[in-house]
Each structure stands twice: as structure tokens, then as C-alpha cells.
C-alpha positions in Angstrom: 0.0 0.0 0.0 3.2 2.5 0.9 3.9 1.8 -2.7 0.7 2.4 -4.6 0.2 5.8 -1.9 3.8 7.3 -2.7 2.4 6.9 -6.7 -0.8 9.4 -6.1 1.5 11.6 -3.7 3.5 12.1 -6.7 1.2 12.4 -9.1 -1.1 15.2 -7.1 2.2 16.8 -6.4 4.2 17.1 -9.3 1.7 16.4 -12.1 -1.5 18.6 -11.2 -1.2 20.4 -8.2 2.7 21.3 -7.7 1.4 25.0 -7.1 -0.4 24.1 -4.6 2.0 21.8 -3.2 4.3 24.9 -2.3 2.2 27.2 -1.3 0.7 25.2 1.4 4.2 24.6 2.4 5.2 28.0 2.5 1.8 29.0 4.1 2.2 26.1 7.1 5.9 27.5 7.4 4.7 30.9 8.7 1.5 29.3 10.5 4.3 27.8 12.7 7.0 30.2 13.1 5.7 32.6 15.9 8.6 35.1 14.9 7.0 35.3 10.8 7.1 38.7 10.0 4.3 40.8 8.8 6.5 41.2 5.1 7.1 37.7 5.1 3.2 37.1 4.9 2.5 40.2 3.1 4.4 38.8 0.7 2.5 35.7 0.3 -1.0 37.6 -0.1 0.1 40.2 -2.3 1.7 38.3 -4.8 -1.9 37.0 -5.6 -4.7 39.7 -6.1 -7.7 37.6 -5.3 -6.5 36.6 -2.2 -5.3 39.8 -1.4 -8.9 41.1 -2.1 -10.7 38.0 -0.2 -8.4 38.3 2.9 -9.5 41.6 3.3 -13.4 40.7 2.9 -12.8 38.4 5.5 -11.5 40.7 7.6 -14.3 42.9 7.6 -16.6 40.2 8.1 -18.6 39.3 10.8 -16.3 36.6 12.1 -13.6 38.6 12.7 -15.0 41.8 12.8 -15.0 41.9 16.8 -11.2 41.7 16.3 -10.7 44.3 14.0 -13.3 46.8 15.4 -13.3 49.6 12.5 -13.0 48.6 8.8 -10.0 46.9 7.6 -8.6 48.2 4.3 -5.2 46.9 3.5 -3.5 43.5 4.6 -0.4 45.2 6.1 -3.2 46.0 8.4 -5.6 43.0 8.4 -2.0 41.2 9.7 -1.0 43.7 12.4 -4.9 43.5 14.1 -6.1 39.5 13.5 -2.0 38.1 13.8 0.5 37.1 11.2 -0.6 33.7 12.3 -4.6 34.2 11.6 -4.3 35.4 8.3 -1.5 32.6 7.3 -4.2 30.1 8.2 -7.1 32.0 6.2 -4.9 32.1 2.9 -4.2 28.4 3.5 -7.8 27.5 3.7 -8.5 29.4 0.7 -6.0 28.0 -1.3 -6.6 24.9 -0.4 -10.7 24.8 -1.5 -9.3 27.0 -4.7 -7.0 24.6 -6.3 -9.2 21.5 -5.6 -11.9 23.3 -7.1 -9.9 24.8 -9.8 -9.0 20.8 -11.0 -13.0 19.6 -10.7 -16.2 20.9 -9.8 -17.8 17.6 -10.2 -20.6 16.2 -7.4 -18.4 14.0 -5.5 -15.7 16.4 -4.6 -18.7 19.2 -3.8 -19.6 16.8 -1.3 -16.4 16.3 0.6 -15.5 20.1 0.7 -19.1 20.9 2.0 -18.6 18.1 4.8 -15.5 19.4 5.7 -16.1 23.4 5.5 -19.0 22.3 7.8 -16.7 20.1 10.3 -14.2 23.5 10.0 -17.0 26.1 11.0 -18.9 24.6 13.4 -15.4 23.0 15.5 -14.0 26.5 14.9 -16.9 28.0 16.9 -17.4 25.3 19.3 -13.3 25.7 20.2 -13.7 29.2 20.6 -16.0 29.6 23.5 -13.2 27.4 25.8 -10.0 28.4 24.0 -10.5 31.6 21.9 -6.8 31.2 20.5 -6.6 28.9 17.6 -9.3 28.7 16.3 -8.1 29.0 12.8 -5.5 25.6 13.3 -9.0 24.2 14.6 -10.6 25.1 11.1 -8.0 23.8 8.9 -7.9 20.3 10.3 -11.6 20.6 10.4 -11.7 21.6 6.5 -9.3 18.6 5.5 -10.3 16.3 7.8 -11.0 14.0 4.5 -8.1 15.3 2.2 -7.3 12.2 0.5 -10.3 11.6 -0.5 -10.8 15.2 -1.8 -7.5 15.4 -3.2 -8.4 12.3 -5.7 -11.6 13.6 -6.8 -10.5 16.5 -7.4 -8.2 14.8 -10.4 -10.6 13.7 -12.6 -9.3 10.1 -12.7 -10.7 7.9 -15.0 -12.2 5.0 -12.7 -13.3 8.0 -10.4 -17.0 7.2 -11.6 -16.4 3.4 -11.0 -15.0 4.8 -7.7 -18.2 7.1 -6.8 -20.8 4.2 -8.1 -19.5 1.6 -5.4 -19.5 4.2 -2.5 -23.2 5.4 -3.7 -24.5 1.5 -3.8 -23.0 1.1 -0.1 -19.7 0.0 0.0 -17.5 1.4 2.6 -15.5 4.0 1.7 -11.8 2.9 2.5 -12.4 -0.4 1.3 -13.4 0.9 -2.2 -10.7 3.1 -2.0 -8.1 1.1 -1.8 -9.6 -1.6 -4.3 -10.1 0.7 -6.6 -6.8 3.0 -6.4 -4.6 0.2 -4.3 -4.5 2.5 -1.2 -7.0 3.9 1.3 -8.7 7.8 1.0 -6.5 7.8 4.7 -3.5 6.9 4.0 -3.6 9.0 1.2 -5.0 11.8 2.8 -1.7 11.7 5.8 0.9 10.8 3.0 -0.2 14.6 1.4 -0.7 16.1 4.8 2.9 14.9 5.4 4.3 16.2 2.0 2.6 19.3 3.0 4.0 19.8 6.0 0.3 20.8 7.2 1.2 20.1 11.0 0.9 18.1 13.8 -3.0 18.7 14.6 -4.2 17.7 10.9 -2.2 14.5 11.0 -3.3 13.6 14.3 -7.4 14.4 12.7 -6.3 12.3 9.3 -5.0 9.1 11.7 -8.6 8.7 12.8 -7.4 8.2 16.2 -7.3 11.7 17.7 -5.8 12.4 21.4 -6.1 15.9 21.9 -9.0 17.7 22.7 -9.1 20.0 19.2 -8.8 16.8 17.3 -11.6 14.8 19.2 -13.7 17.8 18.7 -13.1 17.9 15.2 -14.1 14.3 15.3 -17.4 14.7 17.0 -18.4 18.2 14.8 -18.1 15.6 11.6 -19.9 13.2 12.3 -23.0 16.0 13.5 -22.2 16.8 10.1 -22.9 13.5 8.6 -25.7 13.0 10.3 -27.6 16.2 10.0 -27.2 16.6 5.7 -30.0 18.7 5.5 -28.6 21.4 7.7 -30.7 21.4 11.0 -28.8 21.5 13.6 -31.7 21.0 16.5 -31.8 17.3 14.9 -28.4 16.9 15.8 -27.7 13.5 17.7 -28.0 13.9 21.3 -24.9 11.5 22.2 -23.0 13.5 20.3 -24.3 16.2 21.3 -23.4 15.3 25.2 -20.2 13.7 24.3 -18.6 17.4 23.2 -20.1 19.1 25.9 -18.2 16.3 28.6 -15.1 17.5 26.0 -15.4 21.3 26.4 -16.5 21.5 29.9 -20.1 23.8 28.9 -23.7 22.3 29.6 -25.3 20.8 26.0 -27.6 24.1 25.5 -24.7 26.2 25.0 -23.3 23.4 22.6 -26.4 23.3 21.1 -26.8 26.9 20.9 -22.9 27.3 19.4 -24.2 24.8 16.1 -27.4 26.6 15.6 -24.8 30.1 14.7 -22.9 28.3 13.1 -24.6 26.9 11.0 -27.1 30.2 10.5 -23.6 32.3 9.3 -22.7 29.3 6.3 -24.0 31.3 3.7 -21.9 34.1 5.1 -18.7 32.1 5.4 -19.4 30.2 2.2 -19.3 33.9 0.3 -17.0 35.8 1.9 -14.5 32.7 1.2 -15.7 32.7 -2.5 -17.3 29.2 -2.0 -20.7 29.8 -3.0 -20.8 26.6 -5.0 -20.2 24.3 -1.8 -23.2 26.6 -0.2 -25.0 24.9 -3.2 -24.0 21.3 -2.5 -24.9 21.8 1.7 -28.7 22.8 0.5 -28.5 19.9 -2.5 -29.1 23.0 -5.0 -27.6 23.4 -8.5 -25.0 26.4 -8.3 -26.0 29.0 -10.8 -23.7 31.6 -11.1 -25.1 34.6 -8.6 -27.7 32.8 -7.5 -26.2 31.8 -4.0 -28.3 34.2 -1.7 -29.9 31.4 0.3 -31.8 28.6 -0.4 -35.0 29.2 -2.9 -33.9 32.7 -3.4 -33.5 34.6 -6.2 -30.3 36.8 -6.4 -31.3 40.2 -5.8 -29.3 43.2 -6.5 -27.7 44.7 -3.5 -27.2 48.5 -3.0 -24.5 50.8 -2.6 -22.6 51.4 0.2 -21.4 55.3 -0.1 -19.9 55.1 2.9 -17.7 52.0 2.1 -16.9 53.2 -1.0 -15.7 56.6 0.2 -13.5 54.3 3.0 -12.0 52.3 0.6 -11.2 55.6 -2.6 -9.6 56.7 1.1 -7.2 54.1 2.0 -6.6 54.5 -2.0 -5.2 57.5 -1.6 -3.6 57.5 1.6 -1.7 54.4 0.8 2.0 54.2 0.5 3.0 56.0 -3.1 5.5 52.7 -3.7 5.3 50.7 -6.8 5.1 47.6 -4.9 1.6 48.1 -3.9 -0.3 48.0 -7.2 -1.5 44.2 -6.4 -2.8 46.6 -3.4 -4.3 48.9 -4.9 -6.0 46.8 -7.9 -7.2 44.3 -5.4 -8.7 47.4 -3.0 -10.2 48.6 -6.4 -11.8 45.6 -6.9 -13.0 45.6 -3.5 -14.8 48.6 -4.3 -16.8 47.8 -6.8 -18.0 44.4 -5.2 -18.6 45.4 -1.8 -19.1 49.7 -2.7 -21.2 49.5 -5.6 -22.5 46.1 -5.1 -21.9 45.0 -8.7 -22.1 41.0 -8.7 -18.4 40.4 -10.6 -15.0 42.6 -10.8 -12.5 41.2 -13.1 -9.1 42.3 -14.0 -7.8 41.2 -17.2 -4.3 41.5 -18.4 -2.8 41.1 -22.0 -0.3 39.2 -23.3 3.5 40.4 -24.0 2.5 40.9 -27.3 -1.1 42.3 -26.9 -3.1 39.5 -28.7 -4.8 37.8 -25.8 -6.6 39.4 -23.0 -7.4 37.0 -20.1 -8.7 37.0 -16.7 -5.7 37.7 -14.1 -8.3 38.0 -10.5 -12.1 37.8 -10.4 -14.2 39.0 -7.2 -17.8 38.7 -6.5 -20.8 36.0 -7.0 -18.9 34.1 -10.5 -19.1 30.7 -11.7 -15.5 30.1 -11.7 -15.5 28.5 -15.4 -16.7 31.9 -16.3 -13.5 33.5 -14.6 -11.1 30.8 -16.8 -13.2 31.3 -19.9 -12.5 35.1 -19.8 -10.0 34.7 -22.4 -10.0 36.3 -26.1 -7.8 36.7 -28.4 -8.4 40.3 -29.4 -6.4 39.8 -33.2 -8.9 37.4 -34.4 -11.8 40.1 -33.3 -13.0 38.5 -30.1 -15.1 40.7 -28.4 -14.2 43.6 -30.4 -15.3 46.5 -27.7 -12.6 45.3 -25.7 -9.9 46.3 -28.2 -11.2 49.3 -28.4 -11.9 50.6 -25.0 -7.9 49.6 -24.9 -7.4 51.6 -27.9 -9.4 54.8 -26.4 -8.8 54.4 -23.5 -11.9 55.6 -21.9 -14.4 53.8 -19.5 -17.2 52.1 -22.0 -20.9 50.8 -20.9 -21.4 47.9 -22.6 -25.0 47.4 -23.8 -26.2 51.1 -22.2 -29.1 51.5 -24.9 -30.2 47.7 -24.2 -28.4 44.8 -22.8 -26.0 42.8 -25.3 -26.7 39.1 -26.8 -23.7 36.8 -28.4 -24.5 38.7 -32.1 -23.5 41.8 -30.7 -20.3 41.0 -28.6 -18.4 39.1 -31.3 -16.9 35.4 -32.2 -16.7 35.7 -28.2 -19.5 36.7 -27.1 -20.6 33.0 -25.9 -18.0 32.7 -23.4 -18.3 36.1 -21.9 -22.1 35.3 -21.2 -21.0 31.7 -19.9 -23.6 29.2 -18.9 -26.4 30.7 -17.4 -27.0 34.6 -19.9 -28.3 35.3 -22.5 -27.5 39.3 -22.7 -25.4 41.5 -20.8 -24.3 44.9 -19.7 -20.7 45.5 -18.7 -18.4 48.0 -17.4 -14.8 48.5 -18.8 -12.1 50.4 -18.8 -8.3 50.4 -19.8 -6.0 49.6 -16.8 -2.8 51.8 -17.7 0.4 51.7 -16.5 3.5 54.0 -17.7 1.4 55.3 -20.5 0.6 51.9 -21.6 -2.7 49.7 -21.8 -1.8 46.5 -20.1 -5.2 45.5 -19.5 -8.6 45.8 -18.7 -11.2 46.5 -15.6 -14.8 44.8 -16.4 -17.5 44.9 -13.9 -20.9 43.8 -14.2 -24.4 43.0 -12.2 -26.6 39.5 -13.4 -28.5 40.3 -10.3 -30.0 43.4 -11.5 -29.9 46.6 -14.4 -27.1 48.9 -14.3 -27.5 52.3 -13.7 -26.0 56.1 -14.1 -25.1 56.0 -10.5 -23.3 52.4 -10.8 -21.3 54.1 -13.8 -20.5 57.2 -11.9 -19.4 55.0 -9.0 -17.3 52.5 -11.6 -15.2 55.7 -13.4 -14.5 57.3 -9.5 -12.8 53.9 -8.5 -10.8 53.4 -11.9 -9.8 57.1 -11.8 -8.6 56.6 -8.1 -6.9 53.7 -9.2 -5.1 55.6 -12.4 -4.3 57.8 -10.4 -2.6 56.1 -7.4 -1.0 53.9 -10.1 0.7 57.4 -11.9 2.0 58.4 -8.0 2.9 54.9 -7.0 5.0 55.1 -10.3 6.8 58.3 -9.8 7.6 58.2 -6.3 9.4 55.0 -7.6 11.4 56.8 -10.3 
């Protein structure tokens, strides 16, 4: 079994995750050196705009808002109030649920990354009424308590369905496992854990024998999980139930009353992580691009937050004029238009070296993330042609103002740019200029709801802000 477990190691990472692979390493390095610097993780974030952007949402969000007590803006910041520590742990979790479901979206992974973001946020808030410091070390091994197994769906493999089939008619899961693949979803799962370097508390959760008390918690919150699918948490088991209220040392109705949160802030969590799809799996919906407002809901536009905005075209302004914050500042632009205007989707496109193809470089907001990877278009063969020439006059452009755009009207690309689930569109866009040069483009737009005047306004005062932070950033760099 060694053997045949070493082969999948490999293959996961040196074939199709080897990014990931690194970064978790790097990521678990800081989570457990107490001395990591604030740069050292700075580094980390900003060399990635959607995370930057995402670790600041987070941030501001309800479940660490009581740390951060006024609005947090910038991640030099976010680090300094919630711990160097805190946000290494965030960033790994993120990572983590972006590469698997970068690889696969298909139904059996969904289901093991909604079981374990559930075993992660309910053990996080259960561990924090007795023990209020690591919480976040609590969530990770919570979120990969079944990593091998999520780490082989996420592949693709060809006998996956024969796999998936055998576990759906009843057969137990490690047996298939390992008579299909020649190892066990365990022993897979600590052979990665272990390649990872992902610590001593997530190994001691994948050995299925935990000791300590975070690990035997984490054992207990999944199997509430499993045995509560359709989200209630008053139908909880009572054993179990009793069992981590003996652990924690509280009577069962403040265990009881700990679940019932969390589980009313998932739809929270699952969007302020950029999740929404595994909100989807939890309430056994189809995930349909913005539609992840809660279950049987339809999306519905949300308003504008003036006084966010005018926070965020702040910190903008006041940030350091260095040229080494324009993953910063584009991310905090971004930001703006997501959370300030409350368009659905903020994109940043980049071209190529030699200005032919224009593809998506981060993506915030409630997106299908095959729409983000199909936002590519090669603008010499005429895809989409407005976005060759909002780079070529370089002025902010509203896409379908007069009346919304179909596939006709958009170009040979037009089909990708509506993905699955439109049929017309209206878009924002505008040239992203550095040193006098069009290097890309900002798009923004709103499947929840019409675009208006206002939204425009709102769109042209962040890109302007960004322009112009970009032109000081620049100088003060020589």
C-alpha cells in the first residue's frame, strides 16, 4: 500500500497540483513560526490579487469583525490586528478549496469540501467559547479532515465514476478506496498532509485516532455533520451532542446553541470565502452563477454602500506612493466595486507580452469560476471587439447602455463572456494603464440586477482613483 500511496503523492504533487504543493508549504511555514514577519506574509497575499482582495473581505466580516473593530482596508493592516498567524491560516484555507476546485467541480468532490467546510466552521466555533486562541488551526484540520479523499476527486481520474458508483451503492469508503486505487482515501490523505508539511493537529485528525481535545472535537463536529445533511442542527444527535459538551466542559444548550450560529452564518462564510458553490452542495441545490443568496432565493441586487466606498477611494489614496503596492491597490479597487457599488463580478484582465490575448488575471464577487477561466480572447482574431477598443481609447465604455448585449452583438466571443447561465449582458470597462501603456482591462458587471447612471459614476470614480494612485505609485518610484 506504501507503494501504490507514494504513486498518487507524486502524481497530485508534481503532475496537477505542484502549485499548490508549495504554497501550502510556505503558508504552514509561517502558521508555525511565531517570529513570521508581517512582510514575510504580506508577501505571500500580495503576490496574488484575489487573495489579497478576499483576505481583506474576511476581515471585515462578521467573524472577525469583533477583532478588527473599525474597517480593515489593507492587509499590512488585516495582519498587524487578527495576527500574522490568523491570516496565514485564512490564505491556506482558501488555497486549499481554490485549487481543488480549480481541477474539478464535479458532485463527488462538492460533497467532501461541503462536509469538511462544515466540520471546520462549526469545531472552529465550538473551540472558541473554551479556548478563543486557535481557532483558525482548529478550522483547517476541520476543512481537511477527508483530504485524500478530496485530493483524488478533485483529479478527474478515470475509474473516479467506478470509484463514486461503489460508494453510492453502499460500499465502505476505504475499502473501495483502496480496491479501486490500491491505497485507502487515509492513507492517502496523511501521505499529502505529510508532503505538506500541514502540522501536527491535521495529521493527528487524518489518523482517525485523535488524542487531543481539538482533534476529538473535530471528530465529533463531523460526524454531527454526517448525520444532520440537510442542515438542522436541533436534529443533531443527542450522544454527540453530550459527548462534546463532557469535552469542552459547557452544559449541551450552549453546545447546542454554538451549532445553531454556526450553522445560520454558512451562507456568510461560504461567500466571503468565494465558495458559494459548496453553499449549493450543503442545500442539495444546483449552483447557478449569482444565484447563492440562500436557499429558494433569487439573487437580488444589493445596494450601494457610499460610505464604504468613500473608506475604501480613502485608503486608496492614503496608501504608500510605492510601486510595490499595485497588487494593493487593484485588489482594493476591486473591493470597491464588489462590496461599494455592489456589482455582482470585478474582473481584471491582463494582456499578453505581445497584446493579442486578454485574459482573466483575478475575479471577485458572485462568479461561476468557469466563467472567470473562460475570460480569455484573443483580441487579433476580433474576439469581443469592444474590448480592443476601449484599450485603444482608452476611456471607461458601458457595454449594452441603450439595451443589454446578446452573443450577435459581442463578437466570435461573445458566448464565453455570457457563460452558462446569460443570455445578454451589460458590462463596465475600462483600460488599466500603466507608464502610459494599456496593459489590461477593468470589467465589472451585475446578473442580479440593471445597471445604472449612479453604478457608472461609482465605476469611473474607482478606476480614476486607481489611475491615479498607479501614476504616483510610479513616480515616487522613479
Amino acid at each position: 500500500m506504501v507503494a501504490e500511496t507514494q504513486v498518487w503523492v507524486d502524481r497530485i504533487n508534481q503532475e496537477e497540483m505542484p502549485l499548490l504543493a508549495g504554497a501550502a508549504r510556505r503558508l504552514q511555514a509561517v502558521c508555525a513560526d511565531d517570529a513570521a514577519g508581517l512582510a514575510e506574509i504580506s508577501e505571500v497575499i500580495l503576490a496574488d490579487t484575489a487573495m489579497t482582495t478576499r483576505v481583506l473581505k474576511l476581515a471585515n466580516s462578521s467573524t472577525y469583525h469583533a477583532a478588527a473593530k473599525m474597517p480593515v482596508t489593507t492587509v499590512s493592516r488585516a495582519t498587524v490586528i487578527l495576527g500574522v498567524q490568523t491570516i496565514a491560516h485564512i490564505c491556506l484555507s482558501m488555497r486549499i478549496l481554490d485549487d481543488l476546485l480549480n481541477h474539478s467541480q464535479q458532485q463527488p468532490l462538492l460533497r467532501v469540501l461541503a462536509l469538511g467546510l462544515r466540520t471546520a466552521v462549526l469545531s472552529r466555533q465550538l473551540w472558541q467559547l473554551v479556548q478563543p486562541r486557535h481557532g483558525e488551526e482548529v478550522f483547517i484540520a476541520g476543512l481537511l479532515h477527508d483530504l485524500g479523499e478530496a485530493a483524488y476527486f478533485s483529479l478527474g481520474d478515470a475509474e473516479s465514476q467506478v470509484l463514486s458508483a461503489r460508494i453510492a451503492a453502499g460500499e465502505e469508503r476505504e475499502q473501495a478506496a483502496f480496491d479501486v486505487l490500491g491505497t485507502s482515501f487515509s492513507h492517502l490523505g496523511k501521505a499529502l498532509a505529510q508532503s505538506w508539511g500541514l502540522g501536527a493537529l491535521v495529521g493527528e485528525v487524518l489518523t482517525g485516532s485523535p488524542l487531543s481535545p481539538q482533534a476529538r472535537l473535530i471528530g465529533l463536529c463531523h460526524q454531527v455533520v454526517e448525520q444532520t445533511p440537510e442542515l438542522n442542527m436541533t436534529t443533531a444527535p443527542a450522544a454527540l451532542l453530550q459527548a462534546m459538551s463532557v469535552l469542552l466542559g459547557i452544559n449541551v444548550a450552549t453546545v447546542e446553541s454554538a451549532l445553531v450560529e454556526a450553522q445560520r452564518r454558512m451562507p456568510e462564510i461560504c461567500q466571503d470565502m468565494g465558495v458559494e458553490i459548496l453553499l449549493a452542495e450543503m442545500q442539495g441545490r444546483a449552483f447557478a452563477g449569482a444565484d447563492h443568496h440562500g436557499a429558494g432565493q433569487v439573487a437580488v441586487r444589493r445596494p450601494q454602500d457610499a460610505a464604504l466606498q468613500l473608506s475604501i477611494l480613502r485608503e486608496m489614496a492614503s496608501l504608500e506612493r510605492s510601486p510595490t503596492q499595485f497588487n494593493a491597490l487593484v485588489a482594493m479597487t476591486l473591493e470597491g466595486l464588489y462590496r461599494g457599488v455592489g456589482l455582482d463580478r470585478a474582473l481584471v484582465a491582463v494582456l499578453s507580452s505581445d497584446a493579442r490575448i486578454l485574459s482573466a488575471r483575478s475575479a471577485v464577487g458572485l462568479y461561476d469560476p468557469t466563467w472567470r477561466d473562460a475570460f480569455r480572447f484573443d483580441l487579433k482574431a476580433g474576439e469581443v471587439p469592444i474590448f480592443q477598443d476601449t484599450l485603444v481609447q482608452r476611456q471607461p465604455c458601458w457595454l449594452g447602455e441603450a439595451e443589454p448585449c446578446g452573443k450577435e452583438q459581442l463578437g466570435a466571443g461573445g458566448e464565453r463572456l455570457l457563460g452558462q447561465h446569460q443570455t445578454t449582458l451589460q458590462a463596465f470597462l475600462a483600460p488599466l494603464i500603466l507608464s502610459g501603456r494599456a496593459i489590461g482591462l477593468i470589467y465589472a458587471d451585475c446578473p442580479s440586477g440593471a445597471l445604472s447612471a449612479e453604478d457608472f459614476a461609482a465605476f469611473k470614480f474607482f478606476v480614476h482613483q486607481l489611475q491615479q494612485s498607479l501614476a504616483l505609485a510610479r513616480a515616487n518610484g522613479g
